[in-house]
N, CA, C and O atoms as a GROMACS GRO file, in nm:
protein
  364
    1UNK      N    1  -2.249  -0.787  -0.936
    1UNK     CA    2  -2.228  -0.860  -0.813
    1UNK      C    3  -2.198  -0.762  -0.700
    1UNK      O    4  -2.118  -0.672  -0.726
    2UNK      N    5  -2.259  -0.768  -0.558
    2UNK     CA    6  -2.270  -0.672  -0.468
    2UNK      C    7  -2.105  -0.729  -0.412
    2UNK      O    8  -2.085  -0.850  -0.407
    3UNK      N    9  -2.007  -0.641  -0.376
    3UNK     CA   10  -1.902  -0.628  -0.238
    3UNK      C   11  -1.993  -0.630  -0.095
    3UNK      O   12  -2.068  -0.542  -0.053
    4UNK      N   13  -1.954  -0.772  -0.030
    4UNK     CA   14  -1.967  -0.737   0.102
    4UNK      C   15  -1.895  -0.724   0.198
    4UNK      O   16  -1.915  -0.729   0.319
    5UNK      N   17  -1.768  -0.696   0.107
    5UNK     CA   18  -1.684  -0.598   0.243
    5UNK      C   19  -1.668  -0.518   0.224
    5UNK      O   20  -1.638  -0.456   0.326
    6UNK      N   21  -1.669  -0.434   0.099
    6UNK     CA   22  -1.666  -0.290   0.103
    6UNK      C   23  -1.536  -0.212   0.146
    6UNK      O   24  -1.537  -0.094   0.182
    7UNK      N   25  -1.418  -0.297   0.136
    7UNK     CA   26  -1.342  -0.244   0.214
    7UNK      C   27  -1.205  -0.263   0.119
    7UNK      O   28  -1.208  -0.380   0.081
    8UNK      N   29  -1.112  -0.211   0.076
    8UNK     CA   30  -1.009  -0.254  -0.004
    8UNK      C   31  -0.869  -0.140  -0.002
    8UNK      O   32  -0.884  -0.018  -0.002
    9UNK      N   33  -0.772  -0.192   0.000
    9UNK     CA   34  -0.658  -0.098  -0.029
    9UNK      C   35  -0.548  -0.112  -0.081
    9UNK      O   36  -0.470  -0.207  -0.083
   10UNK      N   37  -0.544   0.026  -0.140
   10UNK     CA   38  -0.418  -0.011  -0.251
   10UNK      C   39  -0.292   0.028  -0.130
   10UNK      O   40  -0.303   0.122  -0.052
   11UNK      N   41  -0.192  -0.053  -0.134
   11UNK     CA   42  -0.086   0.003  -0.085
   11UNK      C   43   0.064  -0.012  -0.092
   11UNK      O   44   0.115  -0.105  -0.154
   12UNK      N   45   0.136   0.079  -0.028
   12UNK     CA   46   0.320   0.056  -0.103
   12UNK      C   47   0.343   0.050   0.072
   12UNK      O   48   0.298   0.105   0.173
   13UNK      N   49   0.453  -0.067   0.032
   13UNK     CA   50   0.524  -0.121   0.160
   13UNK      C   51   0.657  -0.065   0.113
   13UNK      O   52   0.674  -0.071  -0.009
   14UNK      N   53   0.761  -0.008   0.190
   14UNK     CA   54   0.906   0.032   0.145
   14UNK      C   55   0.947   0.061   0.249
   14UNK      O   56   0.875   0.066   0.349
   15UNK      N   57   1.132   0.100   0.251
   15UNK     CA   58   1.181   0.080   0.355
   15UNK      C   59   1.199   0.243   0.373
   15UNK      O   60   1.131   0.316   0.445
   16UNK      N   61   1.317   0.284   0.279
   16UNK     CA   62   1.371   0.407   0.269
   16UNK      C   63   1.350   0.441   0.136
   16UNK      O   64   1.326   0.353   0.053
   17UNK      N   65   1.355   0.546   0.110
   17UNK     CA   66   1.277   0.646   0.000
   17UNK      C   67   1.448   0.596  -0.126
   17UNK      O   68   1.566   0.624  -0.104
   18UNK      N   69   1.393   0.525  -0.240
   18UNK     CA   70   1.485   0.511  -0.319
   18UNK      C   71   1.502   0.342  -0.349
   18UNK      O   72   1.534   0.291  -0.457
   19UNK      N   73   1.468   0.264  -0.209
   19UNK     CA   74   1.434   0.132  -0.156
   19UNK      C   75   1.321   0.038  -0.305
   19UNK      O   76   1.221   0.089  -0.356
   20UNK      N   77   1.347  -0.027  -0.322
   20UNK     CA   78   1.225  -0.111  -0.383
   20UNK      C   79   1.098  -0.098  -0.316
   20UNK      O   80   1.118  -0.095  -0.194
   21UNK      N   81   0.970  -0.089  -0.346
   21UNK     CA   82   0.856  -0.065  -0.296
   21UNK      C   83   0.802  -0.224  -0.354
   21UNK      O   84   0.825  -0.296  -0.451
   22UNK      N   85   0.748  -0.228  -0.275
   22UNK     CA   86   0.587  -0.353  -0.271
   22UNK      C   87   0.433  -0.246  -0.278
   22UNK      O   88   0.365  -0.186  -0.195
   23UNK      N   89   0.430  -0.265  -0.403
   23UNK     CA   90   0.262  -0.222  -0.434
   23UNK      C   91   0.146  -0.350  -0.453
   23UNK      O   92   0.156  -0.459  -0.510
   24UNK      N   93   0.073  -0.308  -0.404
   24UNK     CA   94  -0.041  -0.429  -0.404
   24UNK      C   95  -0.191  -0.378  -0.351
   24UNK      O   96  -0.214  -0.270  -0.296
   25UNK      N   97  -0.269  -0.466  -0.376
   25UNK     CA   98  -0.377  -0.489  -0.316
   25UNK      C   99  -0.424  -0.538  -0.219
   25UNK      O  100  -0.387  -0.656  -0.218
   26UNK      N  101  -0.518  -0.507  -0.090
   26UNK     CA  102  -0.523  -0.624   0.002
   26UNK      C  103  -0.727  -0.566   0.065
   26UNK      O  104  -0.745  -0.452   0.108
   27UNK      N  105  -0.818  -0.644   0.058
   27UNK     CA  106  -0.914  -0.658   0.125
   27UNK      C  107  -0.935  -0.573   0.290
   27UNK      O  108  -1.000  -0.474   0.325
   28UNK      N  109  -0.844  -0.667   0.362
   28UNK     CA  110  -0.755  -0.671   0.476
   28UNK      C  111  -0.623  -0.667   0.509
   28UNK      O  112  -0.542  -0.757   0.529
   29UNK      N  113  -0.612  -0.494   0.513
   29UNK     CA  114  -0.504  -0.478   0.472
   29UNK      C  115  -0.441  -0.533   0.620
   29UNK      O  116  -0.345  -0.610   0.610
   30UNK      N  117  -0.499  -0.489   0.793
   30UNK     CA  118  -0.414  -0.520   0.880
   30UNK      C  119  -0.361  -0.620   0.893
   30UNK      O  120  -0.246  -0.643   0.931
   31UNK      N  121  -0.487  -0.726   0.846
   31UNK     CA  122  -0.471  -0.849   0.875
   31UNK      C  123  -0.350  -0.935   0.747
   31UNK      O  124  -0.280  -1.030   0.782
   32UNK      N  125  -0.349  -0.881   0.608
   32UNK     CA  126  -0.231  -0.859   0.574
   32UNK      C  127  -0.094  -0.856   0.574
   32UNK      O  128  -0.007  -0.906   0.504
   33UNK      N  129  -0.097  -0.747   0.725
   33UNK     CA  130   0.036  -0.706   0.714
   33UNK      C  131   0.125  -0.771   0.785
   33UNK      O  132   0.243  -0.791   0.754
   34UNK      N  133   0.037  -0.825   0.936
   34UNK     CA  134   0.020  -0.941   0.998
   34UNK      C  135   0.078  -1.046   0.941
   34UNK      O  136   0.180  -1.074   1.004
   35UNK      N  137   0.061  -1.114   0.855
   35UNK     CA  138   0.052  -1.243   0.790
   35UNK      C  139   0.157  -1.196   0.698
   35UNK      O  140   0.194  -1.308   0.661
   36UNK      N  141   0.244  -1.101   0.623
   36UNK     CA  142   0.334  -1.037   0.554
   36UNK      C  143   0.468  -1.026   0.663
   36UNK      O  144   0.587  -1.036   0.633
   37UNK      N  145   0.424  -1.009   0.762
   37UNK     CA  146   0.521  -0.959   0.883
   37UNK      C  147   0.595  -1.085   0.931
   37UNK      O  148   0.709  -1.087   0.977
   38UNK      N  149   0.528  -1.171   0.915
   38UNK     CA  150   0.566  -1.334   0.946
   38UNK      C  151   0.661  -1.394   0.854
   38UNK      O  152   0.750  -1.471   0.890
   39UNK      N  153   0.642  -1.364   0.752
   39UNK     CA  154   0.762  -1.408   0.630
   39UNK      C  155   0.802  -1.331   0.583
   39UNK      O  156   0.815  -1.344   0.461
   40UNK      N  157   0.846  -1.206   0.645
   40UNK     CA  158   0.936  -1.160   0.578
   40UNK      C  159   1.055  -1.170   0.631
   40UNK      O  160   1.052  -1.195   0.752
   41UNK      N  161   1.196  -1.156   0.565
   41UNK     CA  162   1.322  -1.154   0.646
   41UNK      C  163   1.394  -1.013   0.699
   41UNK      O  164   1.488  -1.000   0.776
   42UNK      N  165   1.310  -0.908   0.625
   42UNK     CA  166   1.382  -0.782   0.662
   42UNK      C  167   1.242  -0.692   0.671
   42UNK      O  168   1.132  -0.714   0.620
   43UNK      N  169   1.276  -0.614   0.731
   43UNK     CA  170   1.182  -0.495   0.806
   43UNK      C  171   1.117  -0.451   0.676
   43UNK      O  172   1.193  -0.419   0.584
   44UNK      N  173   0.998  -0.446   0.660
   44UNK     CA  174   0.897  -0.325   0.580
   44UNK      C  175   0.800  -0.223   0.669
   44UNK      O  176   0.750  -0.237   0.781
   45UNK      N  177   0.796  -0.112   0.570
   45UNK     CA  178   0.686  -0.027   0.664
   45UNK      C  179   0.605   0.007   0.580
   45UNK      O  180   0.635   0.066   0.476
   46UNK      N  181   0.510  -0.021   0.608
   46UNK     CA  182   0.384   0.073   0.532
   46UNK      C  183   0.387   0.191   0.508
   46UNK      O  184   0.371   0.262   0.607
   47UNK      N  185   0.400   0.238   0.420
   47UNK     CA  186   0.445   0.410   0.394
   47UNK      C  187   0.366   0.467   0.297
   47UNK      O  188   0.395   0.584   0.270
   48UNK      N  189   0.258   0.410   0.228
   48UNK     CA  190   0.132   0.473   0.193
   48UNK      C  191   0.024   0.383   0.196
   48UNK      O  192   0.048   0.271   0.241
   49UNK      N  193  -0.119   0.415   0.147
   49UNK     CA  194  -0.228   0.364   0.145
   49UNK      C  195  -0.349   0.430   0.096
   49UNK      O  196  -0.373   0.544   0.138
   50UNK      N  197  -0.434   0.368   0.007
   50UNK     CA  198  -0.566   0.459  -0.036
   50UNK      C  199  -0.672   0.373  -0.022
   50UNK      O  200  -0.653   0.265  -0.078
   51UNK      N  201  -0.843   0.393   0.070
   51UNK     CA  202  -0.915   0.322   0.081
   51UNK      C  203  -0.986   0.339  -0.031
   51UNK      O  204  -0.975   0.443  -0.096
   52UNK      N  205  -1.102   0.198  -0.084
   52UNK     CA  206  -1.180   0.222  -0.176
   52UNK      C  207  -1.282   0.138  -0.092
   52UNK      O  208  -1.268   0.100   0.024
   53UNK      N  209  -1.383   0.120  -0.175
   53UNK     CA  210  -1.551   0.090  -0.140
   53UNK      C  211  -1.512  -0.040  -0.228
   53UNK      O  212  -1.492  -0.149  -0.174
   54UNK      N  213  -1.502  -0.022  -0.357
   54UNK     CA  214  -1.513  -0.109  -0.509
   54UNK      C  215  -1.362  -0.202  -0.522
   54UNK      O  216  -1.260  -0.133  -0.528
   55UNK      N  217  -1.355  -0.271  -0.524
   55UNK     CA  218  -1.258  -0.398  -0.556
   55UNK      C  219  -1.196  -0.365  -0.674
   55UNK      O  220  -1.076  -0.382  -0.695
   56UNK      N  221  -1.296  -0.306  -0.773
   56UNK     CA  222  -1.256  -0.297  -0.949
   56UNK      C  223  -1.182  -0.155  -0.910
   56UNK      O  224  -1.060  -0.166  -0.925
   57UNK      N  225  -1.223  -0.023  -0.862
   57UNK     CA  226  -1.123   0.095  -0.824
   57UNK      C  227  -1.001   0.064  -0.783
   57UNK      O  228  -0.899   0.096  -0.844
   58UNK      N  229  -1.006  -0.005  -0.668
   58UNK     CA  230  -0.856  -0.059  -0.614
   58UNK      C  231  -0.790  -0.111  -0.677
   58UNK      O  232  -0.670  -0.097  -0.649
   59UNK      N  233  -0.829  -0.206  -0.805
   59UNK     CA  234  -0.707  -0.267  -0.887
   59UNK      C  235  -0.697  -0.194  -0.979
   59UNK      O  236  -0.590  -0.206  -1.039
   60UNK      N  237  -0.782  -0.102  -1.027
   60UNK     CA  238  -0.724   0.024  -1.102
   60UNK      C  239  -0.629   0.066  -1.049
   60UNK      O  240  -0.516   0.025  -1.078
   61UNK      N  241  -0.649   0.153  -0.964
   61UNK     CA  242  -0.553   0.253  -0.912
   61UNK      C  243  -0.408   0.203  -0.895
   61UNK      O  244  -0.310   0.256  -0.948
   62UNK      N  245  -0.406   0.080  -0.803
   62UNK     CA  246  -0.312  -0.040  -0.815
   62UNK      C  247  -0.236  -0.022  -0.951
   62UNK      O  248  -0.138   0.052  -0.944
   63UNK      N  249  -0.262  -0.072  -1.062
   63UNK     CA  250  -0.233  -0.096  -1.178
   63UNK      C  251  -0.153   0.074  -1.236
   63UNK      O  252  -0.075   0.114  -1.322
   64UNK      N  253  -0.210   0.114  -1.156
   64UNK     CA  254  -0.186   0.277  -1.221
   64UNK      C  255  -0.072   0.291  -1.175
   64UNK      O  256   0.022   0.309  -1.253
   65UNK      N  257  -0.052   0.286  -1.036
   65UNK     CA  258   0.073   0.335  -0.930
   65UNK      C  259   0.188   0.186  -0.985
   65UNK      O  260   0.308   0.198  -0.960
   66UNK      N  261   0.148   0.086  -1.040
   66UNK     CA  262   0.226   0.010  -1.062
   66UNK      C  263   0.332   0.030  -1.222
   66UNK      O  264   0.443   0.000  -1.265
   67UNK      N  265   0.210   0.100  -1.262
   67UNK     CA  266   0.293   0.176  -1.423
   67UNK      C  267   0.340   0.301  -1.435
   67UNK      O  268   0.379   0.350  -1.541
   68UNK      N  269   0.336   0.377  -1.286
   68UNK     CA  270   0.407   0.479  -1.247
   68UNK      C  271   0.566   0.492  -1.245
   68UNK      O  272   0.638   0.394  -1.226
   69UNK      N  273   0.616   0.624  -1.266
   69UNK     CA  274   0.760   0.570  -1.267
   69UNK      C  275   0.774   0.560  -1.101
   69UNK      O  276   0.692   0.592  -1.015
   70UNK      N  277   0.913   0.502  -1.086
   70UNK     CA  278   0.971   0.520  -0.946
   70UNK      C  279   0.945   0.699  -0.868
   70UNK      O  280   0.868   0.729  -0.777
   71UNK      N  281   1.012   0.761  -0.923
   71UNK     CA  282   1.012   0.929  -0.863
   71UNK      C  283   0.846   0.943  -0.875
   71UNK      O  284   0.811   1.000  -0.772
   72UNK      N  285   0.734   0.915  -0.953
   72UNK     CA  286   0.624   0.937  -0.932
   72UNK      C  287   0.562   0.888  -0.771
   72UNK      O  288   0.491   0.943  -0.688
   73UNK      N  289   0.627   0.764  -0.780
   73UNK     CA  290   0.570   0.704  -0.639
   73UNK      C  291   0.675   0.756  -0.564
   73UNK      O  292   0.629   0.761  -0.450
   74UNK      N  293   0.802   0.801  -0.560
   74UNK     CA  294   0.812   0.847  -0.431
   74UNK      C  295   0.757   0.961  -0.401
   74UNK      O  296   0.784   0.986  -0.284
   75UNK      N  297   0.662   1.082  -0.473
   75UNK     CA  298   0.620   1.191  -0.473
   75UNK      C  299   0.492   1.121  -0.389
   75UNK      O  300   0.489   1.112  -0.266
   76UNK      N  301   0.372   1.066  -0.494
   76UNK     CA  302   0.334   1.004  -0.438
   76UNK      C  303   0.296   0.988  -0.261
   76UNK      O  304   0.196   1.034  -0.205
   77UNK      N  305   0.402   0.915  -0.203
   77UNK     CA  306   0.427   0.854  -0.081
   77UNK      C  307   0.448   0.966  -0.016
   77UNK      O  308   0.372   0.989   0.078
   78UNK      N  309   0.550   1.060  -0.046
   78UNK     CA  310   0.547   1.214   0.010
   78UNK      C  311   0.482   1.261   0.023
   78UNK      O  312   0.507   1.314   0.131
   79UNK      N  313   0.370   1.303  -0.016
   79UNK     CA  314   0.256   1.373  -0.056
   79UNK      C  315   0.184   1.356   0.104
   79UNK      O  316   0.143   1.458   0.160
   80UNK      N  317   0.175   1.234   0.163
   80UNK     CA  318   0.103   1.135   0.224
   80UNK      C  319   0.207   1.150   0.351
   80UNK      O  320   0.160   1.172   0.463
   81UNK      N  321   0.350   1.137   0.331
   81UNK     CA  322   0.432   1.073   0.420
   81UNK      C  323   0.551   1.142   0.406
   81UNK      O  324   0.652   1.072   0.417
   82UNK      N  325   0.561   1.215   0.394
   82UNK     CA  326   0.686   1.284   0.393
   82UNK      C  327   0.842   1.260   0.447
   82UNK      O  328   0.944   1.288   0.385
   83UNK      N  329   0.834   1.203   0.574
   83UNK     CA  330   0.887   1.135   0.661
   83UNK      C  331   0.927   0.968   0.590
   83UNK      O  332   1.034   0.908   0.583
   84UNK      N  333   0.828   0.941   0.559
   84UNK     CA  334   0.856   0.737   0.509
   84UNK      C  335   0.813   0.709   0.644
   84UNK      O  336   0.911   0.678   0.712
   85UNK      N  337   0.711   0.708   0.707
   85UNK     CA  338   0.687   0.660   0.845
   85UNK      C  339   0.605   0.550   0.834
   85UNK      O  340   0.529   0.530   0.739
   86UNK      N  341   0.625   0.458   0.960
   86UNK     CA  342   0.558   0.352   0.886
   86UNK      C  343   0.405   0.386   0.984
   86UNK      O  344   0.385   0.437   1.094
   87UNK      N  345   0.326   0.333   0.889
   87UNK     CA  346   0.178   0.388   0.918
   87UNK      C  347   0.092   0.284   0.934
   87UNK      O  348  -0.029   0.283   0.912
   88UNK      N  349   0.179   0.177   0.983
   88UNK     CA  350   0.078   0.066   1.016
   88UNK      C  351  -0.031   0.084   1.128
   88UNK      O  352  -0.139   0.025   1.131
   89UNK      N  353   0.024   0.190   1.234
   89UNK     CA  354  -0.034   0.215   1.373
   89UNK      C  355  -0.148   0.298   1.358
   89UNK      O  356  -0.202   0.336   1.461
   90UNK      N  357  -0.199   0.335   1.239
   90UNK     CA  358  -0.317   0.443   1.154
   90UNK      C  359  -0.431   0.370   1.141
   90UNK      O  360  -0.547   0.392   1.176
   91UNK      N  361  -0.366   0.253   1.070
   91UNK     CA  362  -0.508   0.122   1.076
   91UNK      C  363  -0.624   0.125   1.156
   91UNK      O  364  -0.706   0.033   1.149
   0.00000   0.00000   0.00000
């Protein structure tokens, strides 16, 4: 079956480095964050992200970073973000 959006991302929402992270998947991620930003009760920032082409890659990778330990993903996010900045404005 062909993707016709072609467009997908894995990503971790967190506050401060140590914080619970939100890993997930999203198509659309801005439009997402948007619609995430509306119900939430406390501040998140986008503090990493990886694009894919393939729907099936993204929930790999997803799945991967989700069976990661904690210190993996905050390396991870460092790697990328060193800071914890939120990187919604990159979109």
């Amino acid at each position: 079956m062909q993707d016709n959006n072609n467009h997908y991302f894995v990503y971790i929402f967190g506050g401060e480095p140590g914080n619970n992270l939100q890993i997930g998947t999203a198509g659309d991620l801005h439009q997402y964050m948007q619609n995430n930003q509306q119900r939430e009760t406390r501040p998140r920032k986008l503090v990493y992200y990886e694009h894919y082409n393939m729907e099936a890659m993204a929930l790999a990778r997803e799945k991967h970073i989700r069976e990661s330990s904690q210190n993996d993903n905050m390396r991870l996010i460092e790697s990328m973000n060193p800071n914890w900045l939120d990187l919604s404005d990159l979109l």
